[in-house]
CHARMM-style PDB file with segment names, atoms N, HN, CA, C and O in Angstrom:
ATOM      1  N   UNK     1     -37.981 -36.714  -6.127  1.00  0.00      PROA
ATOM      2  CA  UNK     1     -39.397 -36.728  -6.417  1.00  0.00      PROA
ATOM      3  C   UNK     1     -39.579 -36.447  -7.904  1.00  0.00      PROA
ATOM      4  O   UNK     1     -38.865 -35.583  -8.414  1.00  0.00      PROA
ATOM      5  N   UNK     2     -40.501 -37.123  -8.667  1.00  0.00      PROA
ATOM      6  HN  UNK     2     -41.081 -37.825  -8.252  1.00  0.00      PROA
ATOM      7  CA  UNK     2     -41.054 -36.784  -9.729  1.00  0.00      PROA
ATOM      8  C   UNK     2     -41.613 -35.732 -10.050  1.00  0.00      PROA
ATOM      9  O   UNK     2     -41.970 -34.991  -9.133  1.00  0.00      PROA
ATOM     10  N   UNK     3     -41.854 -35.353 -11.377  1.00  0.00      PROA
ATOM     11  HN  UNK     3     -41.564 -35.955 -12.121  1.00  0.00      PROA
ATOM     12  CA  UNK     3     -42.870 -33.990 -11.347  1.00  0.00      PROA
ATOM     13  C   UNK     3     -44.021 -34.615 -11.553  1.00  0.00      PROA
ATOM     14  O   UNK     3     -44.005 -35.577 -12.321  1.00  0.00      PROA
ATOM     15  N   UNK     4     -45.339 -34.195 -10.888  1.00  0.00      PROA
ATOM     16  HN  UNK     4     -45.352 -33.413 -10.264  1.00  0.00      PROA
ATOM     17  CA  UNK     4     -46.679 -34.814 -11.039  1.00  0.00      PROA
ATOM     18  C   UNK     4     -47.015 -34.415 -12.342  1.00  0.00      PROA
ATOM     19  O   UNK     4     -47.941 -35.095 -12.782  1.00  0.00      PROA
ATOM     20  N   UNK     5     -46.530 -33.411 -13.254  1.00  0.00      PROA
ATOM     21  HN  UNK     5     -45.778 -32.858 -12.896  1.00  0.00      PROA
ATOM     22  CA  UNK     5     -47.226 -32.624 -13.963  1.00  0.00      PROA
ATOM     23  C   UNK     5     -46.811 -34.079 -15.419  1.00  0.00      PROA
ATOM     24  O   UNK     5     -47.706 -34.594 -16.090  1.00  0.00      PROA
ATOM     25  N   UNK     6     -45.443 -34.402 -15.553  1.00  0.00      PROA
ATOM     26  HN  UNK     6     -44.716 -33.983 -15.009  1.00  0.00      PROA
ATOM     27  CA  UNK     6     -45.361 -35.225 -16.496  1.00  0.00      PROA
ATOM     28  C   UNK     6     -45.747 -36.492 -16.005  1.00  0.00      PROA
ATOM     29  O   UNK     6     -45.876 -37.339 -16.889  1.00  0.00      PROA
ATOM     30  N   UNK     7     -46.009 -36.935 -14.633  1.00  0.00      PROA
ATOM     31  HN  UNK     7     -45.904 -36.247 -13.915  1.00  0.00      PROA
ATOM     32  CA  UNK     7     -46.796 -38.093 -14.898  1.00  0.00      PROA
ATOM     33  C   UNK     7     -48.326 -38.186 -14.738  1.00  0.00      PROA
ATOM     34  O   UNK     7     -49.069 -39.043 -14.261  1.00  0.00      PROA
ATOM     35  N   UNK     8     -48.496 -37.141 -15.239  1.00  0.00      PROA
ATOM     36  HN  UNK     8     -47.892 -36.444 -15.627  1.00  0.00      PROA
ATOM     37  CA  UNK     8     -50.033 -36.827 -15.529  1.00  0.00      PROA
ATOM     38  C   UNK     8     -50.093 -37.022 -16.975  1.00  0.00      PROA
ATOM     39  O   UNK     8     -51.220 -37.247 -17.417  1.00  0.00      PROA
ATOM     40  N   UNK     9     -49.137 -36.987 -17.800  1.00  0.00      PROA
ATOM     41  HN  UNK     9     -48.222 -36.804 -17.442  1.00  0.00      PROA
ATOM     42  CA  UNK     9     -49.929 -37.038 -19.686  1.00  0.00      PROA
ATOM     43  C   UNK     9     -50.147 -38.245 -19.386  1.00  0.00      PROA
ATOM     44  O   UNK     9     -49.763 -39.122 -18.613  1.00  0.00      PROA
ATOM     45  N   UNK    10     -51.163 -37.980 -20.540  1.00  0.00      PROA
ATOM     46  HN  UNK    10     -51.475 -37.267 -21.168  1.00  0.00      PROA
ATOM     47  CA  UNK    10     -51.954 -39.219 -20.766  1.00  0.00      PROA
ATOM     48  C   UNK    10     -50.747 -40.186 -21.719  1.00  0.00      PROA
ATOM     49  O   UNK    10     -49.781 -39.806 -22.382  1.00  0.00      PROA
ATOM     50  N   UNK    11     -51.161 -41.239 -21.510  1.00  0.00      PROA
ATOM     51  HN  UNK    11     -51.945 -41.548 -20.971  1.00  0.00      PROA
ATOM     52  CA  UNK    11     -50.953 -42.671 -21.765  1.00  0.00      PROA
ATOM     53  C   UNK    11     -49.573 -42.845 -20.948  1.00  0.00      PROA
ATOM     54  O   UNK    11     -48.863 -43.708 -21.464  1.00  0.00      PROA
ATOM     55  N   UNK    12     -48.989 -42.214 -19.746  1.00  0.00      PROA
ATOM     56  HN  UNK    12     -49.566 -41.513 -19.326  1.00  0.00      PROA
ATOM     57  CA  UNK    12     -47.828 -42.758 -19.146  1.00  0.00      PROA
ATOM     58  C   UNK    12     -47.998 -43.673 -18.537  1.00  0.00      PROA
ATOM     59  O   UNK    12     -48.878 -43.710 -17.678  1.00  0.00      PROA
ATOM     60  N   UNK    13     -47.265 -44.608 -18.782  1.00  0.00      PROA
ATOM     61  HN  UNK    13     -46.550 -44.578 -19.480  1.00  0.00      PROA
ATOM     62  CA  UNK    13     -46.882 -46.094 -17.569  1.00  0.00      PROA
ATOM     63  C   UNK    13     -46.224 -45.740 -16.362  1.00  0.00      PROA
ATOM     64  O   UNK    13     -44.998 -45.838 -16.415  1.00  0.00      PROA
ATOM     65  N   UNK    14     -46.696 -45.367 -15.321  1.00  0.00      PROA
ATOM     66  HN  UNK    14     -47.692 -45.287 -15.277  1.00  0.00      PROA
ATOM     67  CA  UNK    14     -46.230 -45.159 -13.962  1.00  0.00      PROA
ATOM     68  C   UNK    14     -45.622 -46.575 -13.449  1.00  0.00      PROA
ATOM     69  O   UNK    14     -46.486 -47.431 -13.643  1.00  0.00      PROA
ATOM     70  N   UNK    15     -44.388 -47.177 -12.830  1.00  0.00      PROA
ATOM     71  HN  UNK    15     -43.686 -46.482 -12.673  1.00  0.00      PROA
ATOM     72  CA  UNK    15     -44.129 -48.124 -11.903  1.00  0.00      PROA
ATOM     73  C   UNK    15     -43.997 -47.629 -10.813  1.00  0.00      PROA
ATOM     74  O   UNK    15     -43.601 -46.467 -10.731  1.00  0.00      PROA
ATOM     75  N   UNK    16     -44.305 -48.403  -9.636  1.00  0.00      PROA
ATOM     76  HN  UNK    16     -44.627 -49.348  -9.702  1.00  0.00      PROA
ATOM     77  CA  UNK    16     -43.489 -48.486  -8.519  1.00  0.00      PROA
ATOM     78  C   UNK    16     -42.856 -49.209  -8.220  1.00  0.00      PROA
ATOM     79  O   UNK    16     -43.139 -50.407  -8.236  1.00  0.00      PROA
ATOM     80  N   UNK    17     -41.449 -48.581  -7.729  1.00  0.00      PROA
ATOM     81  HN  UNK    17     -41.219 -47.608  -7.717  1.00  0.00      PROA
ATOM     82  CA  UNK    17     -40.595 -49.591  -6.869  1.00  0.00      PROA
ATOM     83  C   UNK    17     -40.479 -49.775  -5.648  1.00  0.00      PROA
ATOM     84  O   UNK    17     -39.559 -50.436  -5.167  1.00  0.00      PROA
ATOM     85  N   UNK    18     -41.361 -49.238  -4.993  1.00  0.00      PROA
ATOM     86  HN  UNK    18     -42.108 -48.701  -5.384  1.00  0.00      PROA
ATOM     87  CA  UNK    18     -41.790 -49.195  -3.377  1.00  0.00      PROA
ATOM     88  C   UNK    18     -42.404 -50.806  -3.234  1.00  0.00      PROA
ATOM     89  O   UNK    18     -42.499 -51.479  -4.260  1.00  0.00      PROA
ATOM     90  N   UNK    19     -42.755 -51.300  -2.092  1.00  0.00      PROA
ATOM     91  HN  UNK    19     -42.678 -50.753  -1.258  1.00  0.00      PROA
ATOM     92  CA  UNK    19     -43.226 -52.286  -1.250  1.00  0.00      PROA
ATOM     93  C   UNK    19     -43.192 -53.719  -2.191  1.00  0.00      PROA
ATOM     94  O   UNK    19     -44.240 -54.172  -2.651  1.00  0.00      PROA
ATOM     95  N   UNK    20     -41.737 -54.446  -2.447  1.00  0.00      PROA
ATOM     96  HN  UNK    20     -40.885 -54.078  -2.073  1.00  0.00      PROA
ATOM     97  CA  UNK    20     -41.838 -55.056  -3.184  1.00  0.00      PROA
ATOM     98  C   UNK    20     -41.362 -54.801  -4.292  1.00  0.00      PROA
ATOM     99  O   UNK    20     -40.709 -53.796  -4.571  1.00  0.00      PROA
ATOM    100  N   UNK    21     -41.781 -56.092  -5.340  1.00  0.00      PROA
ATOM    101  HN  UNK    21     -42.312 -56.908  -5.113  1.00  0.00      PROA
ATOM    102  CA  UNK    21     -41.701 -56.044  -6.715  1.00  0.00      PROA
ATOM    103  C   UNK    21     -42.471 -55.077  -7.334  1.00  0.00      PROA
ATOM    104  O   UNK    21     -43.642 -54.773  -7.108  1.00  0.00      PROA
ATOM    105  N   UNK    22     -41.409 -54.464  -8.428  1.00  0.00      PROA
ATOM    106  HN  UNK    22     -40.458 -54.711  -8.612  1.00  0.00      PROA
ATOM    107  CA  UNK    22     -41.602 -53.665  -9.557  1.00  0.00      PROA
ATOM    108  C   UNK    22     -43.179 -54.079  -9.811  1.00  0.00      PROA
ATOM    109  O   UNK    22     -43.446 -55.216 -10.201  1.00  0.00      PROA
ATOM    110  N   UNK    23     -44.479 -52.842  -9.508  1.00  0.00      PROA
ATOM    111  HN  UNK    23     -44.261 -51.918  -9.191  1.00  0.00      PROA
ATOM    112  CA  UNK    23     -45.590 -52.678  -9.670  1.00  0.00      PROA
ATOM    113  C   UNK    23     -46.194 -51.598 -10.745  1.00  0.00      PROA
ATOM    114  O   UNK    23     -45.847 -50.421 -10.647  1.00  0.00      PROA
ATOM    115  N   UNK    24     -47.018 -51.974 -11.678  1.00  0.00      PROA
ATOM    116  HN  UNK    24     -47.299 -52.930 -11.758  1.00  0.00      PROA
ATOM    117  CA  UNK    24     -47.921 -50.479 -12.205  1.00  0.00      PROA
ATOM    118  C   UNK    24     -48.413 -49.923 -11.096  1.00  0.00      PROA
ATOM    119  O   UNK    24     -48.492 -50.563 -10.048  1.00  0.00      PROA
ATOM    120  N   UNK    25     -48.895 -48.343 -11.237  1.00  0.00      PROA
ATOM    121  HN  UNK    25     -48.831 -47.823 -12.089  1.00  0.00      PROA
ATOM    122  CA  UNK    25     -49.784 -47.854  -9.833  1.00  0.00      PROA
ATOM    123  C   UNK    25     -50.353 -46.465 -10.769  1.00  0.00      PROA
ATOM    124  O   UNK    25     -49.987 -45.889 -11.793  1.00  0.00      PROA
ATOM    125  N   UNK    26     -51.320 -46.335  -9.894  1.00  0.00      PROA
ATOM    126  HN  UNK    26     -51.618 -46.803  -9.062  1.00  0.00      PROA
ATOM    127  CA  UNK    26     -52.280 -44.837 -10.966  1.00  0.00      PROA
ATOM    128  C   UNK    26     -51.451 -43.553 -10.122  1.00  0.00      PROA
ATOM    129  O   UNK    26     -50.755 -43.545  -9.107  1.00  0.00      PROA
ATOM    130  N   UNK    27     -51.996 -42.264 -11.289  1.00  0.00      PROA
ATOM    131  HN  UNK    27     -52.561 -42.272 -12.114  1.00  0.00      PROA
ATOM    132  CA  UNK    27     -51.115 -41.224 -11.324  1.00  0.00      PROA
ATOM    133  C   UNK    27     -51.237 -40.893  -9.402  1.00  0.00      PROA
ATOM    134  O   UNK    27     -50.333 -40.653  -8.602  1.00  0.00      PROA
ATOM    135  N   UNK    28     -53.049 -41.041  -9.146  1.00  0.00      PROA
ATOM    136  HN  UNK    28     -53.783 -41.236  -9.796  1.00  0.00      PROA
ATOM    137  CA  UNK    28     -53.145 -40.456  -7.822  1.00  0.00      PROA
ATOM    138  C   UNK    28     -52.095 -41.360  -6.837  1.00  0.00      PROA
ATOM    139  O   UNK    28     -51.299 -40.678  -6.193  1.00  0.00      PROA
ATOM    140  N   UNK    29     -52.020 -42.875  -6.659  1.00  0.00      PROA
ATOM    141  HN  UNK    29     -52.667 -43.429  -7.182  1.00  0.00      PROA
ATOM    142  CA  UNK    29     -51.439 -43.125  -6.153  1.00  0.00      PROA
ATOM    143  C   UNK    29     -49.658 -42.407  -5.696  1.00  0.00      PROA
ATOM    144  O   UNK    29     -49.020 -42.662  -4.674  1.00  0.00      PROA
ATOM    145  N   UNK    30     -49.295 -41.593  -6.721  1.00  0.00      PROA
ATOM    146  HN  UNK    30     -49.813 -41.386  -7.551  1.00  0.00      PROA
ATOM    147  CA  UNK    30     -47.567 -41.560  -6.779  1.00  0.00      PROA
ATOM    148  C   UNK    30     -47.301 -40.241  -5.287  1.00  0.00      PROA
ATOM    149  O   UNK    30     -48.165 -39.676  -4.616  1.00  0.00      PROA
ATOM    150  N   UNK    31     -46.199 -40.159  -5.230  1.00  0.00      PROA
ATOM    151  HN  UNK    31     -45.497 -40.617  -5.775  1.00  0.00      PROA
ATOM    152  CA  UNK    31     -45.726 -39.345  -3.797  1.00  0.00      PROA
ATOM    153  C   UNK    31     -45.883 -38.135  -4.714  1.00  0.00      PROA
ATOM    154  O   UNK    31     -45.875 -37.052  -4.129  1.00  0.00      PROA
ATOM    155  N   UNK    32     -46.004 -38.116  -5.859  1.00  0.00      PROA
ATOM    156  HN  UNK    32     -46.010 -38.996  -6.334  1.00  0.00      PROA
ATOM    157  CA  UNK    32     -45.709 -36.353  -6.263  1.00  0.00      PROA
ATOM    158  C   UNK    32     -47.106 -35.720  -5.901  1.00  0.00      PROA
ATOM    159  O   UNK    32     -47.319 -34.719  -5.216  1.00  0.00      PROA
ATOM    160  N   UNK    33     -48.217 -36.749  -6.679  1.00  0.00      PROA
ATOM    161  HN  UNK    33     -48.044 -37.562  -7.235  1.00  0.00      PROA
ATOM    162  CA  UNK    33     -49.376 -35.930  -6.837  1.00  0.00      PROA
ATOM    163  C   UNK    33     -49.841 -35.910  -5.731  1.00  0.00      PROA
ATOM    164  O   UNK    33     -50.684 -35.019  -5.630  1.00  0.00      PROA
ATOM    165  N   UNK    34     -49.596 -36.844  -4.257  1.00  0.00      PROA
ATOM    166  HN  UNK    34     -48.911 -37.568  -4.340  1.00  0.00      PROA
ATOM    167  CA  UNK    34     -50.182 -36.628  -3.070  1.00  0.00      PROA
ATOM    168  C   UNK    34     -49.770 -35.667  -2.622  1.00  0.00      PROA
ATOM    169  O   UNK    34     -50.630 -35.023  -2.021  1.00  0.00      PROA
ATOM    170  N   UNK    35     -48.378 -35.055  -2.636  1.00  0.00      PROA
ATOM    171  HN  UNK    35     -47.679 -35.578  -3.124  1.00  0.00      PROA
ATOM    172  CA  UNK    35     -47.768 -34.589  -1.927  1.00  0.00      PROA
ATOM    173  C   UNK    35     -48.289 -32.747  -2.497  1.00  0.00      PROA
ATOM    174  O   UNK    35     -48.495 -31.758  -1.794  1.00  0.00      PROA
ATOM    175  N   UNK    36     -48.356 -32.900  -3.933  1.00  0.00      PROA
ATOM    176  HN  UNK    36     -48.189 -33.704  -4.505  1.00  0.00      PROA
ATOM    177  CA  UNK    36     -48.737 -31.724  -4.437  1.00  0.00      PROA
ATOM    178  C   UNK    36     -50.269 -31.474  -4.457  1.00  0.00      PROA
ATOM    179  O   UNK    36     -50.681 -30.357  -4.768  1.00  0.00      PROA
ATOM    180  N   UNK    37     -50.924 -32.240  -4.212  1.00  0.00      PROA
ATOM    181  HN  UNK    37     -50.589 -33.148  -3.960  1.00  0.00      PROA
ATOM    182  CA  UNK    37     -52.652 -32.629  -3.860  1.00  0.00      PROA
ATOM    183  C   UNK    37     -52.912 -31.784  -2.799  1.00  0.00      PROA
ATOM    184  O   UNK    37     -53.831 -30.965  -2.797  1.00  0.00      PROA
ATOM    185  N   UNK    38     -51.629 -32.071  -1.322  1.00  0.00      PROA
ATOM    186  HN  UNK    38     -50.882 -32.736  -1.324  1.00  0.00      PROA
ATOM    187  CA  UNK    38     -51.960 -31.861  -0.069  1.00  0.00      PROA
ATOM    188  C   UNK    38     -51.132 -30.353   0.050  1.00  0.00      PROA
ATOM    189  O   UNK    38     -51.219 -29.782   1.136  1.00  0.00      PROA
ATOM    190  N   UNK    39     -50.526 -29.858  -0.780  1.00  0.00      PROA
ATOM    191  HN  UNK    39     -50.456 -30.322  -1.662  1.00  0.00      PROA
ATOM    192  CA  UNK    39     -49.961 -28.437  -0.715  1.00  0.00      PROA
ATOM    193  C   UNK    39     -51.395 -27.604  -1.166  1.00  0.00      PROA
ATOM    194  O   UNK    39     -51.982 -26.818  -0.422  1.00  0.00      PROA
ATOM    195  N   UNK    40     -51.804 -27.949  -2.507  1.00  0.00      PROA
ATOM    196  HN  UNK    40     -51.327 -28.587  -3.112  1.00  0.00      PROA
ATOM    197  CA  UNK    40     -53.257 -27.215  -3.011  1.00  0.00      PROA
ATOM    198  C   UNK    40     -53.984 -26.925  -1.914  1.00  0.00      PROA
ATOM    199  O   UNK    40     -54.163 -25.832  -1.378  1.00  0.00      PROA
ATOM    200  N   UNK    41     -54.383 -27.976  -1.629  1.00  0.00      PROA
ATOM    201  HN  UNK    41     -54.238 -28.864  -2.065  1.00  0.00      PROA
ATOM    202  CA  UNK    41     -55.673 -28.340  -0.734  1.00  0.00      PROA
ATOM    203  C   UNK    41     -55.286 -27.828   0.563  1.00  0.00      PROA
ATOM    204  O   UNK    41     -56.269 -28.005   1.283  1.00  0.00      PROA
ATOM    205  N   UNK    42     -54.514 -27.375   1.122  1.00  0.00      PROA
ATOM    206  HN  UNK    42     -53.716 -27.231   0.538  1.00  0.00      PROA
ATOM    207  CA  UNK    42     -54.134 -26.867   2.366  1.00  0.00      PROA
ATOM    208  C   UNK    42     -52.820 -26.296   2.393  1.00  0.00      PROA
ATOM    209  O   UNK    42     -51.719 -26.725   2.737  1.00  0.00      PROA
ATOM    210  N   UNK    43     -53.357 -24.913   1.807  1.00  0.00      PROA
ATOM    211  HN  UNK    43     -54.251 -24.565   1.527  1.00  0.00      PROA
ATOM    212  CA  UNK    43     -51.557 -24.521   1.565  1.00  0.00      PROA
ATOM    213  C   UNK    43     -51.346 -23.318   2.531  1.00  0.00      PROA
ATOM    214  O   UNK    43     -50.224 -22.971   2.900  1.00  0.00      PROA
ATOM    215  N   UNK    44     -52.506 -22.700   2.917  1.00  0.00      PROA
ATOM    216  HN  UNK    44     -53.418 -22.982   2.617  1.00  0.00      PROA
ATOM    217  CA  UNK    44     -52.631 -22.091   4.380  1.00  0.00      PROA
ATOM    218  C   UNK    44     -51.309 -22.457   5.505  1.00  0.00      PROA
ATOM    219  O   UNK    44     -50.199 -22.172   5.955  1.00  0.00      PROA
ATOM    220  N   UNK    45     -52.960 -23.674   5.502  1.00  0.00      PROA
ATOM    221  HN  UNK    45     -53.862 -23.906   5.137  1.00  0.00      PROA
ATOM    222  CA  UNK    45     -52.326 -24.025   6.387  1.00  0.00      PROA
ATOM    223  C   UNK    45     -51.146 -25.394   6.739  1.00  0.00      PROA
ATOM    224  O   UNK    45     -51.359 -26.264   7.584  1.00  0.00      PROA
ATOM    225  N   UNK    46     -50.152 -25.322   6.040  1.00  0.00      PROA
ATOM    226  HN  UNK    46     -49.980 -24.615   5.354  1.00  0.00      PROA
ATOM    227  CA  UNK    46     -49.088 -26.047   5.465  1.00  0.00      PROA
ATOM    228  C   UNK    46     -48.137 -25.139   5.505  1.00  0.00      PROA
ATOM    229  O   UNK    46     -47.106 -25.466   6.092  1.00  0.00      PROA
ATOM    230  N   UNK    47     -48.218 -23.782   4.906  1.00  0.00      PROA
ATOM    231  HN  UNK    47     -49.055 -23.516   4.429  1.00  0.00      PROA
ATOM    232  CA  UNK    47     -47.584 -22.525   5.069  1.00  0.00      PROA
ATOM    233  C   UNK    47     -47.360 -22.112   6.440  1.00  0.00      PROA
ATOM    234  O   UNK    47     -46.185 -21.915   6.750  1.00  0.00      PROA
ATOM    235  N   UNK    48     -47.995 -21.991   7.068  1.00  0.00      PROA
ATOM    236  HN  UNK    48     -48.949 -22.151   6.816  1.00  0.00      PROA
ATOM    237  CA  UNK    48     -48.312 -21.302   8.750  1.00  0.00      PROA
ATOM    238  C   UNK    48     -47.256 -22.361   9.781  1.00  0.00      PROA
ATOM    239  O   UNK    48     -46.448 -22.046  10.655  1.00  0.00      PROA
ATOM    240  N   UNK    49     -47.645 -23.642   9.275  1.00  0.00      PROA
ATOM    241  HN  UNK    49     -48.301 -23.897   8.565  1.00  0.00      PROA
ATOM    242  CA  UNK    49     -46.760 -24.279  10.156  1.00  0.00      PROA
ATOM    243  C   UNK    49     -45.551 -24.658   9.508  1.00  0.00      PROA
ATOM    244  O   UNK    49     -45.029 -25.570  10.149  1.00  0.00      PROA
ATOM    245  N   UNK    50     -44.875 -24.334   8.486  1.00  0.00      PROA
ATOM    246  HN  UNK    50     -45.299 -23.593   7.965  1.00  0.00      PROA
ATOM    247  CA  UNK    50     -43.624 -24.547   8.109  1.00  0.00      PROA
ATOM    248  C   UNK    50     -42.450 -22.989   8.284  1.00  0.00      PROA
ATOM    249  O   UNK    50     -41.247 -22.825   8.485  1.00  0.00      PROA
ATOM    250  N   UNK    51     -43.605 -22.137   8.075  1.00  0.00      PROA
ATOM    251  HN  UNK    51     -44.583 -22.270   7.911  1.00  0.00      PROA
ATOM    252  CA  UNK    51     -42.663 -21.065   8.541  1.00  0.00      PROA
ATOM    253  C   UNK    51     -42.937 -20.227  10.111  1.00  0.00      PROA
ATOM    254  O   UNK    51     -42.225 -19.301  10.501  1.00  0.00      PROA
ATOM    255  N   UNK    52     -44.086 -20.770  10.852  1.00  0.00      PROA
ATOM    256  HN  UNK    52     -44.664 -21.522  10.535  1.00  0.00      PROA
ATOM    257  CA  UNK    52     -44.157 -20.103  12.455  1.00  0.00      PROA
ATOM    258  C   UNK    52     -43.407 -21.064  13.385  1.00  0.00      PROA
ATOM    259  O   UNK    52     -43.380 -20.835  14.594  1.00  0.00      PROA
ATOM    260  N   UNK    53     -42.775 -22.175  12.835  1.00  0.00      PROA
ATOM    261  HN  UNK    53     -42.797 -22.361  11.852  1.00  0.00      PROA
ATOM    262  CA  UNK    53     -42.229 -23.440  13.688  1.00  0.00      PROA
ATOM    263  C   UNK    53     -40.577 -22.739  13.773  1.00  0.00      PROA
ATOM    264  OT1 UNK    53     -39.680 -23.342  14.362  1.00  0.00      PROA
TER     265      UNK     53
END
């Protein structure tokens, strides 16, 4: 995984190599910042079920 934090400066060229040919895609689109989006935004409860399981 990438760090969201460096593909957050400004003026980076993000690609993807997912679904297909080599694509541009925006920062929100990438697995880091979703993935670190959805820890923020619910880290409760993300927490609760990774360590009561």
């Amino acid at each position: 995984m990438d760090s969201p934090i460096l593909l957050g400066l400004p003026g980076t060229e993000i690609l993807s190599f997912d679904d297909g040919p080599i694509h541009p895609c925006t920062y929100e689109e990438t697995d880091s910042y979703q993935v670190t989006s959805m820890f923020i935004n619910n880290r409760e409860q993300i927490l609760h079920r990774l360590l009561d399981e």
